[in-house]
DOMIKE-247920 format. One record per residue (C-alpha): residue in one letter; chain; residue number from 1; x, y, z. Coordinates in steps of 0.1 Angstrom, whole numbers, plus 2048, in hexadecimal, padded with zeros to 3 digits. Example, Ala and Ser with C-alpha at 12.3 -4.5 7.8 and 13.67 -1.06 7.14 Angstrom:
! residues 2
SITE; code; unit; pos; c1; c2; c3
SITE; A; A; 1; 87B; 7D3; 84E
SITE; S; A; 2; 889; 7F5; 847
! end
This chain:
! residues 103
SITE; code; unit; pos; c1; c2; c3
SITE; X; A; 1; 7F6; 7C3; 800
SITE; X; A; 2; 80A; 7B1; 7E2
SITE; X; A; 3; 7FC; 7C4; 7C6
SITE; X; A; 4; 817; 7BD; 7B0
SITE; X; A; 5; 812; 799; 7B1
SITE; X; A; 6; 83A; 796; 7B7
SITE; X; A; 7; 843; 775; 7C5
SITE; X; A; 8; 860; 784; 7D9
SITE; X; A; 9; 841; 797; 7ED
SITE; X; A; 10; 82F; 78A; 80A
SITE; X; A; 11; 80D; 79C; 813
SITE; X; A; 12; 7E9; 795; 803
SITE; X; A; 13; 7DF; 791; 7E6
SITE; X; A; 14; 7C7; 7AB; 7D9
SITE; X; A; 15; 7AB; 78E; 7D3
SITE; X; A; 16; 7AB; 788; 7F5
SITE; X; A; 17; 7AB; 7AE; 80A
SITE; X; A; 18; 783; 7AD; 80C
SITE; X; A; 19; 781; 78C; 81B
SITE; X; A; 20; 7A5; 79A; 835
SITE; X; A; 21; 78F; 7B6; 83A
SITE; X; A; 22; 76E; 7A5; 844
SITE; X; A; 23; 782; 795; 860
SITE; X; A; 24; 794; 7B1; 86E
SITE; X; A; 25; 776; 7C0; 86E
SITE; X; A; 26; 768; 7A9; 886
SITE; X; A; 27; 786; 7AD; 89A
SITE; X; A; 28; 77D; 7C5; 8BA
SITE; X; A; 29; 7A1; 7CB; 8C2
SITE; X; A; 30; 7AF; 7D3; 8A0
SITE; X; A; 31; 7AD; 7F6; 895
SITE; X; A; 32; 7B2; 7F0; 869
SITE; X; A; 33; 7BE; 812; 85C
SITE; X; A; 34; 7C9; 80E; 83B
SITE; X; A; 35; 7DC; 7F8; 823
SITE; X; A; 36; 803; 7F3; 81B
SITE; X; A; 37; 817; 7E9; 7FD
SITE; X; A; 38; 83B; 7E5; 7F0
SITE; X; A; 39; 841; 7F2; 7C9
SITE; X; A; 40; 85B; 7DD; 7B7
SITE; X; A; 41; 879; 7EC; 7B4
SITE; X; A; 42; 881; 7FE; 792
SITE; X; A; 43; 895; 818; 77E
SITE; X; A; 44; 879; 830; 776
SITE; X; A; 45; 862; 834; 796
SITE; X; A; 46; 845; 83E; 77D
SITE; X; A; 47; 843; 81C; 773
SITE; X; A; 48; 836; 812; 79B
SITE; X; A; 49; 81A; 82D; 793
SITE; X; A; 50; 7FF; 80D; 78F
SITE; X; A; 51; 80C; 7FC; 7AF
SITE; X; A; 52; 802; 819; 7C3
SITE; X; A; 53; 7E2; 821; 7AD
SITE; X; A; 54; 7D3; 7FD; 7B4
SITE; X; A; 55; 7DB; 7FE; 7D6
SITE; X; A; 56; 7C6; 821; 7DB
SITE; X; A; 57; 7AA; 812; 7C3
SITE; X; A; 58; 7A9; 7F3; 7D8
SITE; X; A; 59; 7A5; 808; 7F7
SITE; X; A; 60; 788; 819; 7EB
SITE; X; A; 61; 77C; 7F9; 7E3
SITE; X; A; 62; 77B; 7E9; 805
SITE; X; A; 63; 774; 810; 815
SITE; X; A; 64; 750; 809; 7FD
SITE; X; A; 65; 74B; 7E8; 802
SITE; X; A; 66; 751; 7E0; 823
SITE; X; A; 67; 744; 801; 82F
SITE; X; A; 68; 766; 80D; 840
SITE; X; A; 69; 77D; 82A; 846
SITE; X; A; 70; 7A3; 820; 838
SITE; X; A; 71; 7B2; 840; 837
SITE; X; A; 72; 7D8; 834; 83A
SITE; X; A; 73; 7ED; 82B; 81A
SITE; X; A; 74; 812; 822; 81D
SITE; X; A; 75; 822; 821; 7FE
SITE; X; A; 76; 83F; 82C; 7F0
SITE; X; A; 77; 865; 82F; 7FC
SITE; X; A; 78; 884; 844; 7F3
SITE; X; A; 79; 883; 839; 7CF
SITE; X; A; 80; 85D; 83C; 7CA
SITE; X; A; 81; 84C; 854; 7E9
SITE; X; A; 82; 844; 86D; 7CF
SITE; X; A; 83; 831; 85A; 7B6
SITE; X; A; 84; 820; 848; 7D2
SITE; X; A; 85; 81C; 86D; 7E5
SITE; X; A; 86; 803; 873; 7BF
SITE; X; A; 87; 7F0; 854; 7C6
SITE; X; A; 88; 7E4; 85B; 7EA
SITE; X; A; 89; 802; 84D; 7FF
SITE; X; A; 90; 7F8; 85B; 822
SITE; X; A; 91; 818; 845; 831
SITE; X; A; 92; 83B; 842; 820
SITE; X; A; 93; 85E; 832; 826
SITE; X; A; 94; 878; 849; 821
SITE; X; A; 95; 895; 83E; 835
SITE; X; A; 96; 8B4; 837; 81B
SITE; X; A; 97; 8AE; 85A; 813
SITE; X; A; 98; 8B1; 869; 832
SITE; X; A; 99; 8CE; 856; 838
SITE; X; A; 100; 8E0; 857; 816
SITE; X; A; 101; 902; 866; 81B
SITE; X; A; 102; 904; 85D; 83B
SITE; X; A; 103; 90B; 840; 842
! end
């Protein structure tokens, strides 16, 4: 999902996830766990705190709406996991982190 609206993003557009999720819904051989987004990169990661917000709140949107389970959220990397860990990230992105120092 582009929730931040940045150009330099690809992914859908908030506007258009319920009308995404009506079709994979009527796809037998996709299994649709959740929803993904990148934050934009900043100084303070409190400042990607609404990123991660309105990707949970849209998730319980379509969980309402559409009448399904989407219990995955990945959000959040090195810079950002624990901000996104506070707004329900069940998936995060770690990896310069675990390698930093290493390489």
């Amino acid at each position: 999902m582009n929730i931040s609206g940045e150009a330099s993003k690809s992914g859908v557009e908030p506007g258009q996830a319920e009308k995404l999720g009506q079709m994979l819904i009527q796809s037998p051989l996709l299994d649709w766990a959740g929803l993904m987004t990148l934050a934009p990169e900043v100084e303070d990661p409190g400042e990607v705190r609404p990123v991660f917000r309105n990707l949970r709140l849209l998730r319980d949107q379509l969980e309402s709406r559409l009448g399904v389970r989407l219990p995955r959220l990945s959000m959040g990397m090195s810079q950002d996991f624990q901000v996104a860990l506070m707004e329900g990230a069940t998936d995060i992105r770690i990896g310069s982190a675990l390698y930093r120092g290493l390489i």
